[in-house]
N, C-alpha and C positions, 0 to 999 in steps of 0.2 A: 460638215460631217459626211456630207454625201461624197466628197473627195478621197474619202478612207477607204470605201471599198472601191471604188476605182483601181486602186495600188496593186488589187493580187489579180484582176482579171487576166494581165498577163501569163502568170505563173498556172492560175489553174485552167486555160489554155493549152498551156504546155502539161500539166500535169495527167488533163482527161486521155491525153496518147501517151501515158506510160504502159498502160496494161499490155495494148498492144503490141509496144517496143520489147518487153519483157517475153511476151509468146513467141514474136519471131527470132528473138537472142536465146530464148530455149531451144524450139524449132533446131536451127542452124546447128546449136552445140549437137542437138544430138545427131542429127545429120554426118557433122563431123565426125564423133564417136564413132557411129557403124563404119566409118571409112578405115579408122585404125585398124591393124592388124596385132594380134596378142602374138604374145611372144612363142608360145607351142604351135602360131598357126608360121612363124619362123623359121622354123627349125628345115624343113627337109629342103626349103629355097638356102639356108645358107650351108646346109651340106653339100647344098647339089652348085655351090659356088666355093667351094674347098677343095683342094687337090690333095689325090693320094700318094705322091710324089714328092712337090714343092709345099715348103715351108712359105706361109703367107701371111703377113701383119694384117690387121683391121682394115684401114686404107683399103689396100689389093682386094680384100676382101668384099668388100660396099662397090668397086668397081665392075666386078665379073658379074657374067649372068649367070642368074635371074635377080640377084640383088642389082644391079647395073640400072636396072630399071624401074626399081622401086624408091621410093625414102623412107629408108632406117634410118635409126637415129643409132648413135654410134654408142652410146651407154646401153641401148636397147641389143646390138650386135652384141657387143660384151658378153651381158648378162647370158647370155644363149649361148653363148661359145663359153661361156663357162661351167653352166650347165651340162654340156655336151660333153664338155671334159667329166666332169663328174659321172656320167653315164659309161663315158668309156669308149664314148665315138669319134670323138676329137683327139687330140695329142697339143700340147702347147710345151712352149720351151721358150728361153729368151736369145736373144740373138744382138749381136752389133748393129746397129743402121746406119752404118757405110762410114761413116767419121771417124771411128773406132769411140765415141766418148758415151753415146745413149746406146743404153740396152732396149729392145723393143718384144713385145711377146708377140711371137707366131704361131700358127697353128698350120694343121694338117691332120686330113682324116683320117681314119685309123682304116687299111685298105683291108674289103672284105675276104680276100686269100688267106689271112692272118689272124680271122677267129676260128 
């Protein structure tokens, strides 16, 4: 009988450092977290990577600066340039991508001369 409890010494071994492992996998997340950027704190970086001229697809877009230098996530681009459209800052339209077979959506900002 003395052999039975032998069995879990291992385990609760390993189990006395879970607390810990869980404080520092919290830690870290939220660590992580503060590093994210919200999407209204987006907004005047991806205007200010928009042209009042050229018409520019997402891609082109996540390349220029001050996006160039950052990671956006490209759902995360979107949603902002969609918004932005809805405000009235943006302009989107669809366009050919070079093959003639896929349409692709561009944008370009609405230039300040023009309010």
């Amino acid at each position: 009988m003395a052999g039975m409890g032998m069995d879990d010494d291992p385990l609760l071994a390993i189990l006395r450092y879970a607390p810990i492992v869980f404080v520092v996998l919290g830690v870290g997340f939220v660590v992580w977290l503060a590093r994210q950027r919200l999407p209204f704190e987006l907004q005047p970086d991806i205007l200010a990577a928009l042209s009042d001229t050229e018409a520019l697809p997402t891609s082109t877009i996540r390349q220029r600066p001050p996006l160039a230098y950052q990671d956006v996530d490209v759902k995360t681009l979107a949603g902002v340039l969609e918004r932005l459209c809805n405000d009235g800052l943006v302009v989107r339209w669809y366009a050919d991508d070079g093959d003639g077979r896929a349409r692709q959506a561009v944008y370009r900002r609405v230039s300040s001369d023009s309010t």
